[in-house]
VOVEX-43198 format. One record per atom (N, C-alpha, C): x, y, z. Coordinates in steps of 0.2 Angstrom, whole numbers, plus 5000, padded with zeros to 4 digits. Layout:
<recs>
XYZ/...
</recs>
This chain:
<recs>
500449945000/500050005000/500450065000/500450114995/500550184994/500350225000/500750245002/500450305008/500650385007/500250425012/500950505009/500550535014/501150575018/500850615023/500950665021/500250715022/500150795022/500150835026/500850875027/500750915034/501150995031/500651025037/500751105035/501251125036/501751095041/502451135037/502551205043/502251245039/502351315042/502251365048/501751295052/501451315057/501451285061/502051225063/501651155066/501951175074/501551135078/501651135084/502151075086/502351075093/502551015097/502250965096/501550965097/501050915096/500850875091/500950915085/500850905078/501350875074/502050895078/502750855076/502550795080/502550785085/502250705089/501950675082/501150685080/500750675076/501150635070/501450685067/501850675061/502350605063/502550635068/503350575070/502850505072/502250495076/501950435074/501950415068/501450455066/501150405058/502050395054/502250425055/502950425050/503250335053/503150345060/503650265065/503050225058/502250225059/501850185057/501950165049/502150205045/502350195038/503150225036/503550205036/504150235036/504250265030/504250195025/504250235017/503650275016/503350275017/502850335015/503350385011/502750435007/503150505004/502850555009/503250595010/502850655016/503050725012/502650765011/502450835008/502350875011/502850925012/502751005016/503050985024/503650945022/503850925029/504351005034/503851005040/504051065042/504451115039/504051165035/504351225031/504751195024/504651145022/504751135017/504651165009/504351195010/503851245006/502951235005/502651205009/501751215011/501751295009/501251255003/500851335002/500251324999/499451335001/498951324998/498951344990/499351394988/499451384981/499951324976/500151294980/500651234977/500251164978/500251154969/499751074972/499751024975/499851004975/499950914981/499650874976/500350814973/500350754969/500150704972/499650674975/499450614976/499250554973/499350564966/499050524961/499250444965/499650444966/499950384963/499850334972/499350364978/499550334984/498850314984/498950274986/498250214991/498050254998/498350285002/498050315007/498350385009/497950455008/498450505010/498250525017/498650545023/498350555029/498650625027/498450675030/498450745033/498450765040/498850825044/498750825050/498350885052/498250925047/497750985049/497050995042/496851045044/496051045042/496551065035/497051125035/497251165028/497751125025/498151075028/498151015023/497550995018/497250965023/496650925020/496450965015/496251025013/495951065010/496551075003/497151055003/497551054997/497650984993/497150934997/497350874992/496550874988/496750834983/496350814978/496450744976/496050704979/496050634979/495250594974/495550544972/495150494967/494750464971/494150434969/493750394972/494150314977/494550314971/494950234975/495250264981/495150314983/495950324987/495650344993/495950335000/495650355007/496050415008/495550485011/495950525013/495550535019/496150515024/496050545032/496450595035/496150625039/496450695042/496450685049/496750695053/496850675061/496950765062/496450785064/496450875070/496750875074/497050915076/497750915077/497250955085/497650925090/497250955097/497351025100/496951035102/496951135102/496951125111/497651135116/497651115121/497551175124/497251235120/497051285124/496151315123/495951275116/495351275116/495251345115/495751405111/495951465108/495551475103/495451405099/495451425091/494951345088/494451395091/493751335086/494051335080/493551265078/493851215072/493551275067/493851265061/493251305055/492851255053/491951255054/491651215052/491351225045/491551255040/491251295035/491851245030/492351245033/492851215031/492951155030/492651105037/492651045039/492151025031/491251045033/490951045028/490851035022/491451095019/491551085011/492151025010/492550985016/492950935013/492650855013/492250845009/491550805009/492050735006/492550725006/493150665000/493550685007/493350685013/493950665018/493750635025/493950585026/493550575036/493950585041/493750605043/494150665050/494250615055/494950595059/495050565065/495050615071/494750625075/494950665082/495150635087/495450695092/495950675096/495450685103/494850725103/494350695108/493750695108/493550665113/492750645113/492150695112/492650765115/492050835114/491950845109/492550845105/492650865099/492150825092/492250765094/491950705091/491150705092/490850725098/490050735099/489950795096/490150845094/490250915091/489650905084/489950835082/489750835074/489950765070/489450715075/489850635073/489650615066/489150695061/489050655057/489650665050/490150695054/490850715049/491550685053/491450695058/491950645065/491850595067/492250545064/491650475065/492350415068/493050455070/493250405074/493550445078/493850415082/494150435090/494650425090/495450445091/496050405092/496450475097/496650465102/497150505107/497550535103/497850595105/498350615102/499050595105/499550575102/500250545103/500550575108/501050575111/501350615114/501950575116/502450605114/503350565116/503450565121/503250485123/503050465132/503850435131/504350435127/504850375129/505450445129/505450505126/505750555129/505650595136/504950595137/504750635142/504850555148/505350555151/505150525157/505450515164/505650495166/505750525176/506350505175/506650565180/507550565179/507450545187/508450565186/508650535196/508550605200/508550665197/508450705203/507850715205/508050765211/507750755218/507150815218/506750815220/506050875217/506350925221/506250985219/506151025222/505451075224/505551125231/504751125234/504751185228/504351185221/504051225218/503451195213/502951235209/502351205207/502551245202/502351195194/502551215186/501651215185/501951285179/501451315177/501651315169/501351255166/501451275156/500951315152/500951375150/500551415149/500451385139/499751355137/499851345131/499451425128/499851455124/499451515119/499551565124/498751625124/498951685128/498751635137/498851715141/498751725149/498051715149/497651685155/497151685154/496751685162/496151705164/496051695172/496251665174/496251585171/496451515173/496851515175/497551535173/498151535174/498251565180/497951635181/497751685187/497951635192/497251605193/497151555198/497751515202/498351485197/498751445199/499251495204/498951565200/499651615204/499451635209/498951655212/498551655215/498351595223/498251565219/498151475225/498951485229/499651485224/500151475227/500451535229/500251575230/500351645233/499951645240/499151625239/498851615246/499251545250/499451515250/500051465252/500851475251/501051525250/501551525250/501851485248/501951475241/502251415240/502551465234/503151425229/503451445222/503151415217/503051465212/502651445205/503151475198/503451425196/503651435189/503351425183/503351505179/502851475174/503351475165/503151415162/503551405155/502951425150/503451425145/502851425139/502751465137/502851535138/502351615137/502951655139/503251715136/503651745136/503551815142/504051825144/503951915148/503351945147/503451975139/502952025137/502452015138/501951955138/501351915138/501051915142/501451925150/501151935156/500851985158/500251975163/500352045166/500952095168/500752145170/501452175173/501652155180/500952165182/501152135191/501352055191/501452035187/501851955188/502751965189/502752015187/503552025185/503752045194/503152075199/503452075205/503252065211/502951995210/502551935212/503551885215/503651905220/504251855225/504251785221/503451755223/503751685224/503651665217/503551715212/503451685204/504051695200/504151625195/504751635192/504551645185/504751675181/504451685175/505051645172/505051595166/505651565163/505451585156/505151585155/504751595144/504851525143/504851555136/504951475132/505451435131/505451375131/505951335134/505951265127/506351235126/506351185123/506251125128/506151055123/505851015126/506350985131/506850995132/507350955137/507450995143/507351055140/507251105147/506651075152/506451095146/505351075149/505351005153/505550975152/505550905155/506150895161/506550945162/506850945168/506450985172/505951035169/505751065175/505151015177/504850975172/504150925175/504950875181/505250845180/505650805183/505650855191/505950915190/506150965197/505850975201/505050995198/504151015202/504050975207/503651015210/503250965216/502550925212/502250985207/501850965203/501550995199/501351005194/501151025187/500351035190/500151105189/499551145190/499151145182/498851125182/498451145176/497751155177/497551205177/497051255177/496551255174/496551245168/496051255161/495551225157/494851235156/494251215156/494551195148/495051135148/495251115140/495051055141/494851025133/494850955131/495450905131/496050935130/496750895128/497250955136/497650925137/498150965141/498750915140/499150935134/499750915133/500350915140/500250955143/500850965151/500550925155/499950885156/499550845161/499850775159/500150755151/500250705148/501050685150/501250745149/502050745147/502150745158/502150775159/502150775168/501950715171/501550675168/501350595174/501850545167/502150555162/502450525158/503150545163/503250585166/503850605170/503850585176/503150535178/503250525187/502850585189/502750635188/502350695192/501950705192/501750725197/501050745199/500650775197/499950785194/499550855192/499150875195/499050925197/498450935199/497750975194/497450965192/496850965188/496150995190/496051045184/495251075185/494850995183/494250985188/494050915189/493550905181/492950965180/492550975176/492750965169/493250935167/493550955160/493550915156/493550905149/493950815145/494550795148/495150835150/495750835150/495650795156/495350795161/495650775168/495550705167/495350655160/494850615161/495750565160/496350605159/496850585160/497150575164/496950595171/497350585176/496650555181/497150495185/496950475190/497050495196/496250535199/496550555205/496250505212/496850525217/497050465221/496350475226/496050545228/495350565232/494850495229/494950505224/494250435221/494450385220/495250355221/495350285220/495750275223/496050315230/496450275237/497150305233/497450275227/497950305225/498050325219/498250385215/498350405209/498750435206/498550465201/499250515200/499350595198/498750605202/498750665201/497950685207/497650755206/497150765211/496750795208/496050815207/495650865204/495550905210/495450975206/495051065211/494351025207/493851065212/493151045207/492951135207/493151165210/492851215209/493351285203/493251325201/493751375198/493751425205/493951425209/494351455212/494851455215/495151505219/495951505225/495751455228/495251445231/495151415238/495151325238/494751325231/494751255227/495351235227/495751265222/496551265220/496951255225/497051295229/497251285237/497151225240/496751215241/496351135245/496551095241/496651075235/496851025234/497551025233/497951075232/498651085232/498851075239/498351085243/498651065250/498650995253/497950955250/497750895250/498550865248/498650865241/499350845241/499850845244/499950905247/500650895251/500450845257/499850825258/499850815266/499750745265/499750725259/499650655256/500050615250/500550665251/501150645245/500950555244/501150525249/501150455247/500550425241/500250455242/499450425237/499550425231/499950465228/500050505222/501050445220/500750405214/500950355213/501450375205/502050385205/502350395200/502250345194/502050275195/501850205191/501150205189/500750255191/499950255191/500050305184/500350365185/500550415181/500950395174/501450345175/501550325168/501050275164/500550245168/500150215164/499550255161/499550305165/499050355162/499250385156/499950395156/500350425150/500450385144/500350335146/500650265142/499850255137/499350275138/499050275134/499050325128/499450385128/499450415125/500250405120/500350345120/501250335118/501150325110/501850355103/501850335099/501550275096/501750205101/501350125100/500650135101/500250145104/499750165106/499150195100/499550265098/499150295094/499150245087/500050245085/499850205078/499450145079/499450095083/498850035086/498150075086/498050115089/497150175086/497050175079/497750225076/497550235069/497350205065/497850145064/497650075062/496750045062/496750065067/496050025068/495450055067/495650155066/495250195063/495150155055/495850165053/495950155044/495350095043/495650035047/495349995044/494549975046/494350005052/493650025051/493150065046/493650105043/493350155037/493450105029/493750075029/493750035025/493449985024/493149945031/492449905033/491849915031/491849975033/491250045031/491150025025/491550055020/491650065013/491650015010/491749955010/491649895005/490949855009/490849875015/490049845015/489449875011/489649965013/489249985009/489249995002/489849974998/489849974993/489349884988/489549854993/489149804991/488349804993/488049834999/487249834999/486849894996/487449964994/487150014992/486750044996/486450015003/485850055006/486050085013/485550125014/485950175021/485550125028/485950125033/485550075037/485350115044/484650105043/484250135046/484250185052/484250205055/484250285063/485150265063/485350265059/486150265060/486450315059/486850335063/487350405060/487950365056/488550405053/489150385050/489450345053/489550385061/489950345066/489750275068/488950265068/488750205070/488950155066/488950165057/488850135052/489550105054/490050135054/490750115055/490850065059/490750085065/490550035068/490249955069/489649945066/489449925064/489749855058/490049915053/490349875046/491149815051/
</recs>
């Protein structure tokens, strides 16, 4: 089988590089197009004539192939860990020749009559993972995209407790002003991944605030052994196990969006470190590993493919079913 990955190139994320770096383990020879800055540009065609399956990692790839009836084109959505920048649905709609894989569940109820499989998004759990050093007493703060109240919060909580909050990910300028003369806060900016990954190793615990679907630093921090602590109401927290509901875990949920929420359970942890299991944490992580995802992907493709030659031979639509059911189903 002919493969060919389509990836934008010019815009890509950390998570997107993940994405790409799976399917790539998953088909090696494949041909890949617009590989990081390669020259992706909506004005330049995309040759696919010649493959059996093209996969895409974003919607504006997808929107540059032109593919044959023989030919499967799937598109995996790339996860929006900050929930910043709604999908274009106008966009989604007019690409009627592509089946979309999503990377979660909200996302997928959104519109299962166009989003019709489910598959995690990857994350380099075999990079990201627990060193020999020793914690130290401070609380990591990975800021995806802009400042937001949420983030507040973290400074806030650890400010009402006296404790030290480092924040990655977000530069100087992007912060308020009065963070700059906030004691116990350390501004670091943006960091590469080696760096990032000594501070999930150095934390007491990875704070994650935000009413998101996906939270990539929830992933990467319990693939490190580290703790999270988690807004409870969210898709994201549906990644960590906390130890209040199940004696031990790896991480703890705030149920409420306030200091006092965020407080209490940050304090809950320190006074119950032992429940909070750095082996609980890699398995939580562990479903989101390279091997993991290409085994989903897989099971997507070849689900849409089941679809497709059943309904190709009975021609008819099967009754109070949506696409997703039919797939299943096939």
């Amino acid at each position: 089988m002919s493969v060919t990955l389509v990836h934008t190139g010019v815009s890509h994320t950390r998570i997107e590089y993940c994405i790409w770096e799976a399917l790539n383990q998953a088909w090696p020879h494949s041909s890949t197009i617009a590989r990081f800055g390669s020259g992706f540009s909506p004005e330049r065609p995309i040759d696919v004539a010649q493959s059996d399956l093209i996969i895409s990692t974003s919607l504006e790839a997808a929107a540059n192939v032109q593919c044959s009836e023989h030919q499967l084109h799937m598109c995996y959505l790339e996860p929006r860990s900050s929930n910043q920048n709604p999908i274009n649905q106008n966009l989604v709609n007019s690409l009627t020749n592509v089946e979309f894989v999503v990377p979660t569940k909200t996302l997928q109820n959104l519109n299962r009559d166009r989003f019709t499989s489910f598959v995690r998004p990857p994350v380099d759990t075999d990079f990201f993972c627990s060193g020999f050093e020793k914690r130290s007493p401070f609380y990591l703060l990975v800021v995806d995209g802009q400042w937001s109240k949420e983030d507040q919060l973290a400074v806030d909580a650890c400010k009402d407790l006296n404790r030290s909050l480092s924040i990655v990910g977000i530069a100087e300028d992007q912060l308020p002003a009065k963070l700059h003369f906030e004691p116990l806060v350390e501004i670091i900016g943006p960091i590469d991944d080696q760096l990032l990954r000594a501070q999930y190793r150095l934390c007491s615990a990875v704070i994650c605030p935000r009413d998101v679907d996906f939270d990539l630093s929830a992933i990467e921090a319990q693939s490190c052994g580290t703790p999270v602590v988690i807004y409870a109401d969210c898709e994201a927290a549906a990644s960590v196990t906390c130890f209040e509901q199940h004696g031990l875990g790896s991480g703890i949920y705030f149920e409420d969006k306030n200091v006092e929420s965020l407080a209490t359970a940050i304090r809950e942890l320190e006074t119950r470190p032992q429940r909070c299991q750095a082996v609980i944490g890699w398995c939580c992580a562990a479903q989101y590993s390279y091997q993991q995802f290409q085994i989903s992907f897989n099971k997507a493709i070849t689900k849409e493919i089941a679809y497709r030659t059943k309904t190709s031979k009975q021609q008819i639509q099967m009754p109070d079913q949506g696409p997703a059911e039919q797939r299943e189903a096939a």
